[in-house]
MIVO-212142 format. One record per residue: residue in one letter; z, y, x of N, C-alpha, C in turn. Coordinates in Angstrom, 2 decimals. Atoms other than C-alpha are relative to their C-alpha. Layout:
r r: A | n_up: Z | n_north: Y | n_east: X | ca_up: Z | ca_north: Y | ca_east: X | c_up: Z | c_north: Y | c_east: X
...
This chain:
r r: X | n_up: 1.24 | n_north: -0.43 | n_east: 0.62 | ca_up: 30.53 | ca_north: -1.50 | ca_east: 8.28 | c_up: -1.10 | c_north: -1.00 | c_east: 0.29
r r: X | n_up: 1.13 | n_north: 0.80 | n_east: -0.10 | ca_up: 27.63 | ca_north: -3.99 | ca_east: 7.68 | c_up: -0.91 | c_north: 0.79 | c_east: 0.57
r r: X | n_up: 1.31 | n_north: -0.53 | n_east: -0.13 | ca_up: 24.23 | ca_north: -3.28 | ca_east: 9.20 | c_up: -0.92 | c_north: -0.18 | c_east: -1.09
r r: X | n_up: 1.47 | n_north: -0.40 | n_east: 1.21 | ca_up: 21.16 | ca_north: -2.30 | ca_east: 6.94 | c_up: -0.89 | c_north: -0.84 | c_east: 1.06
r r: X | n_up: 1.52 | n_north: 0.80 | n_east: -0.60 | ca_up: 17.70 | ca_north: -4.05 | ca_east: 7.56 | c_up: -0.90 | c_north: 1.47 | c_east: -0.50
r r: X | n_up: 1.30 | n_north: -1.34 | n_east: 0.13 | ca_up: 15.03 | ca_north: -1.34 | ca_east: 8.00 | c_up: -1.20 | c_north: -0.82 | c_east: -0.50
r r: X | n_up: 0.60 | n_north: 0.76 | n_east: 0.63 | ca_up: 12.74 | ca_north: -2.05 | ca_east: 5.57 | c_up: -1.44 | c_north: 0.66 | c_east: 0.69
r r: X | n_up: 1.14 | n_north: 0.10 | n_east: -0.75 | ca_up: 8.83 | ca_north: -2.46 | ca_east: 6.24 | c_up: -1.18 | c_north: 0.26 | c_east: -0.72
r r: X | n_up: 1.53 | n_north: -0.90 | n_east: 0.96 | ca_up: 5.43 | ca_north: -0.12 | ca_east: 4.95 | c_up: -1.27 | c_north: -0.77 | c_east: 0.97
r r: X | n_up: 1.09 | n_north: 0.49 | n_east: -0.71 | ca_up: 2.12 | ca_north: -1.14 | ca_east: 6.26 | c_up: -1.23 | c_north: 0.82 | c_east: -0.82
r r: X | n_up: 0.76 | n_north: -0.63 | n_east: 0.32 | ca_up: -0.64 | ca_north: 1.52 | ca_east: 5.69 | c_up: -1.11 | c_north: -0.01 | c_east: 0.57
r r: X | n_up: 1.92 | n_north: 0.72 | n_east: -0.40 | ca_up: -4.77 | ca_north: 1.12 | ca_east: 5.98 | c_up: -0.10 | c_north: 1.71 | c_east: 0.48
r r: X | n_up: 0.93 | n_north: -1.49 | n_east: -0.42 | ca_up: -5.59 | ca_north: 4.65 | ca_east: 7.98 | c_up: 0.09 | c_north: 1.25 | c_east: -0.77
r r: X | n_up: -0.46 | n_north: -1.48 | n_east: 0.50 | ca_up: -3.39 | ca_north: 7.74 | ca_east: 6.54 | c_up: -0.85 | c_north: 0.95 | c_east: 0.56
r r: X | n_up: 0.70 | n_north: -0.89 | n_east: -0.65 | ca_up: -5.10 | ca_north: 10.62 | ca_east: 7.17 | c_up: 1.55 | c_north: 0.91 | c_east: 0.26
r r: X | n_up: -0.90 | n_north: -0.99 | n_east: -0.37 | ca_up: -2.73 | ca_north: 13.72 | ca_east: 8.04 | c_up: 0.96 | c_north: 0.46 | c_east: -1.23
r r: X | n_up: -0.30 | n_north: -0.53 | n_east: 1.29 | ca_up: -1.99 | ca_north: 14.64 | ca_east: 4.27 | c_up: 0.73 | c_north: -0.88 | c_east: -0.52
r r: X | n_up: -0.76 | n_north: 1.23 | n_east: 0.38 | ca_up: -1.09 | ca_north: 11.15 | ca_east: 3.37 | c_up: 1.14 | c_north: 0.01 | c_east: 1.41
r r: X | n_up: -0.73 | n_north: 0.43 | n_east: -1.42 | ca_up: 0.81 | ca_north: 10.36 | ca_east: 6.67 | c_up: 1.68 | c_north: 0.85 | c_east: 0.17
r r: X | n_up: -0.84 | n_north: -0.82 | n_east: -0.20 | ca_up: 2.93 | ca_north: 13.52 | ca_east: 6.41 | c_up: 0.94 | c_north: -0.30 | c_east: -2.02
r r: X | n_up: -0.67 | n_north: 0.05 | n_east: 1.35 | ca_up: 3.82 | ca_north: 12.78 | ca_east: 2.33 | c_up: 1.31 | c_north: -1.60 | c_east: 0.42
r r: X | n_up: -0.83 | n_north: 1.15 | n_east: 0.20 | ca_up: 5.16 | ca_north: 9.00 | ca_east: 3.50 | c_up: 0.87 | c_north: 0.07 | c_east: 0.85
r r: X | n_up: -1.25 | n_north: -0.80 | n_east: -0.52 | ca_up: 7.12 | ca_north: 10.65 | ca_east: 6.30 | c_up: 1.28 | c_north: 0.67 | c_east: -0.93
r r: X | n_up: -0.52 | n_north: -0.90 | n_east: 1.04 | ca_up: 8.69 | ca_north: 12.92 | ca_east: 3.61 | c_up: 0.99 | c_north: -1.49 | c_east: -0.89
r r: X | n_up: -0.55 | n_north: 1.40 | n_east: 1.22 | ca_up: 9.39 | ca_north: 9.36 | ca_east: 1.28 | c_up: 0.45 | c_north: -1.21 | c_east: 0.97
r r: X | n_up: -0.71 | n_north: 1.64 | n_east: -1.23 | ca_up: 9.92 | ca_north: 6.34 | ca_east: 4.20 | c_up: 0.66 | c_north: 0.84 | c_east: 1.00
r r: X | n_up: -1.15 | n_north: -0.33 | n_east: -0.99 | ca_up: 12.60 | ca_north: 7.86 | ca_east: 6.28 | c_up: 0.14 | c_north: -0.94 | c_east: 1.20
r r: X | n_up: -0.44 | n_north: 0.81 | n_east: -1.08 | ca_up: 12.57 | ca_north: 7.03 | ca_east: 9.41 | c_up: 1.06 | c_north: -0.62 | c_east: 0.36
r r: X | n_up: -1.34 | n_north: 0.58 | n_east: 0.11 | ca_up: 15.35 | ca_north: 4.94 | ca_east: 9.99 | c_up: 0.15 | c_north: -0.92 | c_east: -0.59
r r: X | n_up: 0.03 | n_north: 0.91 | n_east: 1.08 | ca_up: 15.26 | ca_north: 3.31 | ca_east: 7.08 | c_up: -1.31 | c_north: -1.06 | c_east: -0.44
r r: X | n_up: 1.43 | n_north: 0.06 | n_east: 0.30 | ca_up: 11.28 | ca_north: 2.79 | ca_east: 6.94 | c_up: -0.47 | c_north: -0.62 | c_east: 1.41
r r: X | n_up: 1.23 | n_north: -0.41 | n_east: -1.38 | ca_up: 9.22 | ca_north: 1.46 | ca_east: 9.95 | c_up: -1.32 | c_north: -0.45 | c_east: -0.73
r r: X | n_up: 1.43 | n_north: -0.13 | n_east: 0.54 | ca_up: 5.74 | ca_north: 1.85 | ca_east: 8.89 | c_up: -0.77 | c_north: 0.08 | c_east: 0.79
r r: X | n_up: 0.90 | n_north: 0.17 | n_east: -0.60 | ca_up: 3.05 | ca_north: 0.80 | ca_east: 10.80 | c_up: -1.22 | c_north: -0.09 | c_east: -1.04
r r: X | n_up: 1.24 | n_north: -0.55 | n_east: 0.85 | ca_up: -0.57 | ca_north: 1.82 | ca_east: 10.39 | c_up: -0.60 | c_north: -0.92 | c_east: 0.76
r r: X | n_up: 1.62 | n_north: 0.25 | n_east: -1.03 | ca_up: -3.87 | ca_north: -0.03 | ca_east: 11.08 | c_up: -1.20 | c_north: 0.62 | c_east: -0.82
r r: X | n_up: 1.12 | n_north: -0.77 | n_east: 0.59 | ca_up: -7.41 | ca_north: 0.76 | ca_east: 10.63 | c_up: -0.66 | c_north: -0.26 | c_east: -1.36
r r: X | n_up: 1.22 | n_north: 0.60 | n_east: 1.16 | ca_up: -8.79 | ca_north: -1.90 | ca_east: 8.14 | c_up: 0.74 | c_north: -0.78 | c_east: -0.96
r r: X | n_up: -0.10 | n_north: 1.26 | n_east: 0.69 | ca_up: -8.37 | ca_north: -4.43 | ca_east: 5.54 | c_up: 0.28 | c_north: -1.13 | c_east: 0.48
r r: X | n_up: 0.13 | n_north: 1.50 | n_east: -1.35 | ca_up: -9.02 | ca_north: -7.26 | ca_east: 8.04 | c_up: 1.40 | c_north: 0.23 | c_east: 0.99
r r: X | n_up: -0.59 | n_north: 0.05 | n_east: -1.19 | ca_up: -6.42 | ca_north: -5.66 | ca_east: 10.19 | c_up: 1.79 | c_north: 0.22 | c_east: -1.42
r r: X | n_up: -1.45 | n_north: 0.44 | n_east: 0.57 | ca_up: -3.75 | ca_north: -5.92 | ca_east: 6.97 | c_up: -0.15 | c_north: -1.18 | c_east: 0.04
r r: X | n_up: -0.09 | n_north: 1.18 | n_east: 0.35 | ca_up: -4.24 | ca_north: -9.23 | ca_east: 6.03 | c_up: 0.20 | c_north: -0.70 | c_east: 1.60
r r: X | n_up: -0.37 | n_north: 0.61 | n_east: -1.16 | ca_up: -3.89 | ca_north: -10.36 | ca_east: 9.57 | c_up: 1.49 | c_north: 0.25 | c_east: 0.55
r r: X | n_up: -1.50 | n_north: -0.33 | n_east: -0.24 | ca_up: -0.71 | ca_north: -8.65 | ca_east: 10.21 | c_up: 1.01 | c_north: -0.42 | c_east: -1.27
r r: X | n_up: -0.61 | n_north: 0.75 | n_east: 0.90 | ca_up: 0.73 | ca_north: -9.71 | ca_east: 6.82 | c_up: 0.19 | c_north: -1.10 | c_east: 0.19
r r: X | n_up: -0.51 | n_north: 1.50 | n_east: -0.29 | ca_up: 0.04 | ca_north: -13.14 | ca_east: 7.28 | c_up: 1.20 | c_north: 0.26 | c_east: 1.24
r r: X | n_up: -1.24 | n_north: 0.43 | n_east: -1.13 | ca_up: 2.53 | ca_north: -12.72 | ca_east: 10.54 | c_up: 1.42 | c_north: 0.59 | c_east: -0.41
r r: X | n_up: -1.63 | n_north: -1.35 | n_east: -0.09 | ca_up: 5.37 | ca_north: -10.21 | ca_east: 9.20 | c_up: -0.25 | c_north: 0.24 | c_east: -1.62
r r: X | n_up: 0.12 | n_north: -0.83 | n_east: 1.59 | ca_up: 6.46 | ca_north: -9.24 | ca_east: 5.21 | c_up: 0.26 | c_north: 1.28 | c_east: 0.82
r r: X | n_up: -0.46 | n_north: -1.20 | n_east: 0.49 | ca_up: 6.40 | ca_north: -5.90 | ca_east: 3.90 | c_up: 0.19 | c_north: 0.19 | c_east: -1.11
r r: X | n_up: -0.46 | n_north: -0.48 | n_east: 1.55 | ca_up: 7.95 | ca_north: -4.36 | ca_east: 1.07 | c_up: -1.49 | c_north: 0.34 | c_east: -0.69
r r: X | n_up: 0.63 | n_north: -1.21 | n_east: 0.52 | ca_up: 5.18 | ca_north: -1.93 | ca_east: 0.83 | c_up: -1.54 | c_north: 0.12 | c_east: 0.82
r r: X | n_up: 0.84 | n_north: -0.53 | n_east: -0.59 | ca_up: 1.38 | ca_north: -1.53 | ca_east: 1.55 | c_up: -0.88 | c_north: 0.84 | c_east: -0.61
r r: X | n_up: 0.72 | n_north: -1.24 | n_east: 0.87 | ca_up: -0.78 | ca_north: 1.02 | ca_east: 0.62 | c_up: -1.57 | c_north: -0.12 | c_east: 0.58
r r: X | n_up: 1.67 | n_north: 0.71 | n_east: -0.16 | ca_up: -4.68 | ca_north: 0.46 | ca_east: 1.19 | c_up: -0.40 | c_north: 1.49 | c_east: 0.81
r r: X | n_up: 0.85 | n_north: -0.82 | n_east: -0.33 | ca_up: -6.98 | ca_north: 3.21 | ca_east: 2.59 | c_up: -0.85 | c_north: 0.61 | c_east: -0.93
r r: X | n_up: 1.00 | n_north: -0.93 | n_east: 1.04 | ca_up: -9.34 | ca_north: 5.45 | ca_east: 1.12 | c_up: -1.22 | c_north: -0.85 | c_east: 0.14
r r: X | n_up: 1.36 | n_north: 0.47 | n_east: -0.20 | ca_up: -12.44 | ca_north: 4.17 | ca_east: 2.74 | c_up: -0.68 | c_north: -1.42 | c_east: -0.27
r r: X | n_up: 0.67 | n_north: 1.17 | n_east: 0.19 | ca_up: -12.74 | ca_north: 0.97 | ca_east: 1.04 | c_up: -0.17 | c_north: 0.23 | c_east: -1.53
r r: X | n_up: -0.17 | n_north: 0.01 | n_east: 1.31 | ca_up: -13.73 | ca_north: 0.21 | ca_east: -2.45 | c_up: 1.10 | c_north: -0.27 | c_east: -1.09
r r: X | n_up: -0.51 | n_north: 0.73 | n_east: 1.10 | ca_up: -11.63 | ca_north: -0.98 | ca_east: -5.35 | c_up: -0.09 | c_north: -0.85 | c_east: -0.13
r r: X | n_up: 0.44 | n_north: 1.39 | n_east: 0.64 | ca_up: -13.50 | ca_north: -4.01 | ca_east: -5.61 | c_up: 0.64 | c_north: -0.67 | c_east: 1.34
r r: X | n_up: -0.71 | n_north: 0.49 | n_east: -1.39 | ca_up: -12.62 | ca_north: -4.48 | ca_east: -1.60 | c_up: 1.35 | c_north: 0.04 | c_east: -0.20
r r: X | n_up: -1.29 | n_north: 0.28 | n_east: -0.20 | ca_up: -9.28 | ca_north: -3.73 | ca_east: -2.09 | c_up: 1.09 | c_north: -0.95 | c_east: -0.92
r r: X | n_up: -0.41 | n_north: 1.19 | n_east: 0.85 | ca_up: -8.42 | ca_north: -6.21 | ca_east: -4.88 | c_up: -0.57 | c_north: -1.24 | c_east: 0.77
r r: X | n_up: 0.23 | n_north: 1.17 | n_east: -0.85 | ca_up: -9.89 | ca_north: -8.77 | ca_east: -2.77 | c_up: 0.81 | c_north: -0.80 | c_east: 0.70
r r: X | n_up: -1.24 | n_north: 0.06 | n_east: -1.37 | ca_up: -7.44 | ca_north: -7.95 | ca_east: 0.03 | c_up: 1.27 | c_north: -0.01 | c_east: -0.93
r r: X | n_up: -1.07 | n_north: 0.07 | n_east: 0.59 | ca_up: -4.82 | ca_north: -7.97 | ca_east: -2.40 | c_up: -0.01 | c_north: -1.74 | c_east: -0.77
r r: X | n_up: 0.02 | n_north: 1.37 | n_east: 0.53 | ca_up: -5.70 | ca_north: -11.75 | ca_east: -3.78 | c_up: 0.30 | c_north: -0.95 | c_east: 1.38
r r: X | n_up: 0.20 | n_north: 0.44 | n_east: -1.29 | ca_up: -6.12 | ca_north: -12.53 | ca_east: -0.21 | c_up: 1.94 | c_north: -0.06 | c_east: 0.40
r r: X | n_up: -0.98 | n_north: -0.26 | n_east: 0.02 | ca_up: -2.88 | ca_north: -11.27 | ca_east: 0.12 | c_up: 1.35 | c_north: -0.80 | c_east: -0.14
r r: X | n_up: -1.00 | n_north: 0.70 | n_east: 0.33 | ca_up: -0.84 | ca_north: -12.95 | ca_east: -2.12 | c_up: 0.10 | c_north: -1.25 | c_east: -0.19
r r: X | n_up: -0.50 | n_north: 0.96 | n_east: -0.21 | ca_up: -1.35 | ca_north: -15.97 | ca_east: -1.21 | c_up: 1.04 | c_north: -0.75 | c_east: 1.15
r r: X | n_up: -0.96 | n_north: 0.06 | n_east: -1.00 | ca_up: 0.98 | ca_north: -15.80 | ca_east: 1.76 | c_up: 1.20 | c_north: 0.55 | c_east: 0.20
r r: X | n_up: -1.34 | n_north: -1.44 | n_east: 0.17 | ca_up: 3.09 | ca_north: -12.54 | ca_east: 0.62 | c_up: 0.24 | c_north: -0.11 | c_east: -2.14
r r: X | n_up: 0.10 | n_north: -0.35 | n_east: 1.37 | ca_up: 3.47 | ca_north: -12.99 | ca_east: -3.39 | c_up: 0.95 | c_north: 0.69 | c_east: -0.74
r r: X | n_up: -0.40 | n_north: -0.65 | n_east: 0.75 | ca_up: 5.69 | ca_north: -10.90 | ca_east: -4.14 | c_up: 0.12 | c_north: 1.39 | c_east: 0.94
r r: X | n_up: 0.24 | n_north: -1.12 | n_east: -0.40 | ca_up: 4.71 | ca_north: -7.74 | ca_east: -1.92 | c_up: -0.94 | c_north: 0.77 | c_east: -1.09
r r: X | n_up: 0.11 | n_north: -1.01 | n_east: 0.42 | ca_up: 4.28 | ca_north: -4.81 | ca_east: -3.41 | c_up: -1.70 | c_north: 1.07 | c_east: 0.50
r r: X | n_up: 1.44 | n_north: -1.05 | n_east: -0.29 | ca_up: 0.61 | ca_north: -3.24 | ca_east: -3.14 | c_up: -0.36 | c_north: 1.27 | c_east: -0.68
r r: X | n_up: 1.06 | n_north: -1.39 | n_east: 0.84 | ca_up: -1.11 | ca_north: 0.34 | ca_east: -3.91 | c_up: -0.94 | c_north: 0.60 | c_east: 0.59
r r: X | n_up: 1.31 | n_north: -0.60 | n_east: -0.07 | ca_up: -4.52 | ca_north: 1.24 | ca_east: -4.20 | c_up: -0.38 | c_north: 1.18 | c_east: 0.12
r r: X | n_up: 0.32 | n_north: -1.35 | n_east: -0.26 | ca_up: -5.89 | ca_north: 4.39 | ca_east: -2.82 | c_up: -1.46 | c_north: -0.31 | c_east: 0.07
r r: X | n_up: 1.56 | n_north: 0.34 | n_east: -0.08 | ca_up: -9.94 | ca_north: 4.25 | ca_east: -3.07 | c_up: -1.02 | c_north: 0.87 | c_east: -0.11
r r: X | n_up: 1.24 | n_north: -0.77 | n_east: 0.45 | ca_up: -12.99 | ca_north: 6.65 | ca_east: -3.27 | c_up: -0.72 | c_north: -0.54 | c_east: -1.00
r r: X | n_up: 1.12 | n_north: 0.28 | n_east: 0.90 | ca_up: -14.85 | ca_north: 4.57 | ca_east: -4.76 | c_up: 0.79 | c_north: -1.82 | c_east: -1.32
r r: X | n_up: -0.61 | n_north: 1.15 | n_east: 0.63 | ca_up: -13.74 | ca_north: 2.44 | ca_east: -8.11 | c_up: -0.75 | c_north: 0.14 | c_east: -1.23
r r: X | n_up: 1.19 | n_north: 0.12 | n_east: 1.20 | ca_up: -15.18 | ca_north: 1.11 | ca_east: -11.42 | c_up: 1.18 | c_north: -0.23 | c_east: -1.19
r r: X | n_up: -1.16 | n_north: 0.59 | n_east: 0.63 | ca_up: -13.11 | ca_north: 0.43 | ca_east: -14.42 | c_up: -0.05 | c_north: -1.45 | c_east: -0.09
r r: X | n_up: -0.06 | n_north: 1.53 | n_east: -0.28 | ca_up: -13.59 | ca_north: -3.59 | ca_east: -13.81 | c_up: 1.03 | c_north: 0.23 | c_east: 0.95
r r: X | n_up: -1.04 | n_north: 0.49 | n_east: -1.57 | ca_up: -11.73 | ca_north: -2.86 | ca_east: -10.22 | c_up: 1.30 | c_north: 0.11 | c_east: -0.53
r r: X | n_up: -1.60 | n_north: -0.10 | n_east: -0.01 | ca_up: -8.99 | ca_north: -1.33 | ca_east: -11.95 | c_up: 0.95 | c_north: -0.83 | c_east: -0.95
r r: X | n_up: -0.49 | n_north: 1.20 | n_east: 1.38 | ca_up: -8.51 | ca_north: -4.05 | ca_east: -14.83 | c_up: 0.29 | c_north: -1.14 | c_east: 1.01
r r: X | n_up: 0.12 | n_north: 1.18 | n_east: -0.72 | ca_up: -8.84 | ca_north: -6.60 | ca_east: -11.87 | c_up: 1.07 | c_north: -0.17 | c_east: 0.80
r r: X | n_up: -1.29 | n_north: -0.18 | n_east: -1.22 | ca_up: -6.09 | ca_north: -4.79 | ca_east: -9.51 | c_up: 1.51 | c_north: -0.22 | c_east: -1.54
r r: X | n_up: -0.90 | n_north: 0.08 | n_east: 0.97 | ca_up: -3.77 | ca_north: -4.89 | ca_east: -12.83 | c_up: -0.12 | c_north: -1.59 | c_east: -1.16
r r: X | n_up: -0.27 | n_north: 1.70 | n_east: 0.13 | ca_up: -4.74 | ca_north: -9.06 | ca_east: -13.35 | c_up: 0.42 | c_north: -0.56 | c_east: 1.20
r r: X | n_up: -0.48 | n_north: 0.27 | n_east: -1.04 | ca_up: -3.74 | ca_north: -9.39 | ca_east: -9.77 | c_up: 1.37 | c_north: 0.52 | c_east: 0.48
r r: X | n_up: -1.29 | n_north: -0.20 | n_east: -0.20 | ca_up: -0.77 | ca_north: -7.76 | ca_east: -10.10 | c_up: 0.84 | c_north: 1.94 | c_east: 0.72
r r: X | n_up: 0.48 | n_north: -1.25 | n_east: -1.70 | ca_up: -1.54 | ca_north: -4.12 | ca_east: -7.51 | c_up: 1.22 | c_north: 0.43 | c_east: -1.11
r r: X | n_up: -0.72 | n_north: -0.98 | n_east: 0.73 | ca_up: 1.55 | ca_north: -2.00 | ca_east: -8.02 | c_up: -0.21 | c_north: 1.66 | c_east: -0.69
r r: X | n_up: 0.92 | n_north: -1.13 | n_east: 0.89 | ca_up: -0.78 | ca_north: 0.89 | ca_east: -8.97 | c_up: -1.52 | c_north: 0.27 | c_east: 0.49
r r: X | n_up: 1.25 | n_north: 0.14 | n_east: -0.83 | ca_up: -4.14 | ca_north: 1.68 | ca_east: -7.85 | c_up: -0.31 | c_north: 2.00 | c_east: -0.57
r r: X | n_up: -0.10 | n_north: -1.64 | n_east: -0.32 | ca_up: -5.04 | ca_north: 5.76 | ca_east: -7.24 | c_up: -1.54 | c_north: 0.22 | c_east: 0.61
r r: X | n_up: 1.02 | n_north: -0.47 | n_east: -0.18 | ca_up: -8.46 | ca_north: 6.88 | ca_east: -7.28 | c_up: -0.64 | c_north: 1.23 | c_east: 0.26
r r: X | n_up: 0.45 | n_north: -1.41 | n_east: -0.10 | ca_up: -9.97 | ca_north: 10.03 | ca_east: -5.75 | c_up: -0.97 | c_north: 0.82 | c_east: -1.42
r r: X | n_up: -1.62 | n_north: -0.69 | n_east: -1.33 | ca_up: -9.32 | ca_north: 12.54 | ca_east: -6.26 | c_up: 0.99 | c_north: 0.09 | c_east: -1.65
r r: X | n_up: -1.56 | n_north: 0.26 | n_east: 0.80 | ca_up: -5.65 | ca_north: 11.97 | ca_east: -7.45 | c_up: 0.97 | c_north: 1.12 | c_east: 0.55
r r: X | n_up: -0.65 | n_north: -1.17 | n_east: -0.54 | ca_up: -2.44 | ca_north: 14.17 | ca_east: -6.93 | c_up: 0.60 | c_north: -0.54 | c_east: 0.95
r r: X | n_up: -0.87 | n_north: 0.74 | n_east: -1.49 | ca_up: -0.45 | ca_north: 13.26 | ca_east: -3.49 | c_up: 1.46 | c_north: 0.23 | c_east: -0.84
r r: X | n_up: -1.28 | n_north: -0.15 | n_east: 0.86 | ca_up: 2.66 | ca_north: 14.42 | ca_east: -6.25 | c_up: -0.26 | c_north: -1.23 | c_east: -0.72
r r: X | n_up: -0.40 | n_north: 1.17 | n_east: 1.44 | ca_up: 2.02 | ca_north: 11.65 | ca_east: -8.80 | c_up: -0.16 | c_north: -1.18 | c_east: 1.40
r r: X | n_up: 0.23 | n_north: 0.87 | n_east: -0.97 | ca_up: 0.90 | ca_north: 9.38 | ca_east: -5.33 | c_up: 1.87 | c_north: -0.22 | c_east: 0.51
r r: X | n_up: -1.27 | n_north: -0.48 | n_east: -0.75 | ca_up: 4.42 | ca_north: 10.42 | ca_east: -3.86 | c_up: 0.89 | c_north: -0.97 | c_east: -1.33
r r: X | n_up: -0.97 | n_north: 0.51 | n_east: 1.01 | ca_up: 6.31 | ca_north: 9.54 | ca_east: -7.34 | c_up: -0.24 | c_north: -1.20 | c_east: 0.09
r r: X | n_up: 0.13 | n_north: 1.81 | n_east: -0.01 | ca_up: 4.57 | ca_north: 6.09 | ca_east: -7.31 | c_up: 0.64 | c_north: -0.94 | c_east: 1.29
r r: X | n_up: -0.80 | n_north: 0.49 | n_east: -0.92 | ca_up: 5.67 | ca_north: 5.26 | ca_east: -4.14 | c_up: 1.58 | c_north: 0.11 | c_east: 0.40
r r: X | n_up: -1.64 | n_north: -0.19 | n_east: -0.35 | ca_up: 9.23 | ca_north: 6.57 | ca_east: -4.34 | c_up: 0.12 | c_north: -1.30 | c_east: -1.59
r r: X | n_up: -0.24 | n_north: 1.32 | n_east: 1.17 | ca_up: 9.13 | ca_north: 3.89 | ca_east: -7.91 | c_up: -0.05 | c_north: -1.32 | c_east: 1.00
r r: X | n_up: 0.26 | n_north: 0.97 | n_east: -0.59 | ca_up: 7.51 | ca_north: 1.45 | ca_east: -5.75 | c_up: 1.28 | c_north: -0.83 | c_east: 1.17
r r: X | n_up: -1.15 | n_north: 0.72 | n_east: -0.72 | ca_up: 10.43 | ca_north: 1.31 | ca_east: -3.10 | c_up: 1.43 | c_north: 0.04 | c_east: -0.71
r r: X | n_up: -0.84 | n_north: -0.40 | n_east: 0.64 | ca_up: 13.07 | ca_north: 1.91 | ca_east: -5.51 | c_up: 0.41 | c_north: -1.21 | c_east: -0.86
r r: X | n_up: -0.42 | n_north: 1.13 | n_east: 0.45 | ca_up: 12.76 | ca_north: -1.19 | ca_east: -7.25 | c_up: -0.05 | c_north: -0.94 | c_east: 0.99
């Protein structure tokens, strides 16, 4: 029997609601998913380590999190990003979909259609 590679999430500050849905979808085992607090604190850990899979935070903008996603891919270009945001404009979301974001999810959204995107997201 070959070994599997446990693949790798990287999330900006789940709250309890989120945290407990990507439990439910990244299987431990299969998933290690590490959390930090910020933006600053993905792009710093990216540059050192891929992930399949990151998922942004609430507490930044749209316009911030396409930033961090340009920022991004110039070191990771073919990771997989999705936008979670309070606050967004329709420029941010035309901008995250010329940059490539594998979806972008604006409050308030369903944690069911959030959930489906991310089971697409690791699936391909």
């Amino acid at each position: 029997m070959k070994p599997f590679a446990i693949r790798n999430a990287l999330v900006v500050d789940p709250g309890p609601e989120l945290n407990d849905l990507l439990v439910e979808i990244l299987k431990p085992g299969l998933w290690a998913v590490q959390h930090v607090p910020t933006n600053q604190a993905v792009l710093q850990v990216a540059r050192g380590k891929a992930f399949e899979l990151i998922i942004t935070g609430e507490n930044t903008s749209g316009r911030e999190d396409v930033e961090l996603l340009r920022k991004i891919r110039l070191v990771r270009p073919h990771m997989r990003l999705i936008i979670l945001t309070n606050e967004s404009t329709p420029e941010d979301v035309l901008a995250s979909m010329r940059e490539h974001a594998f979806s972008f999810f604006s409050k308030p959204y369903s944690f069911e259609q959030l959930g489906n995107m991310i089971q697409m997201a690791i699936d391909r």
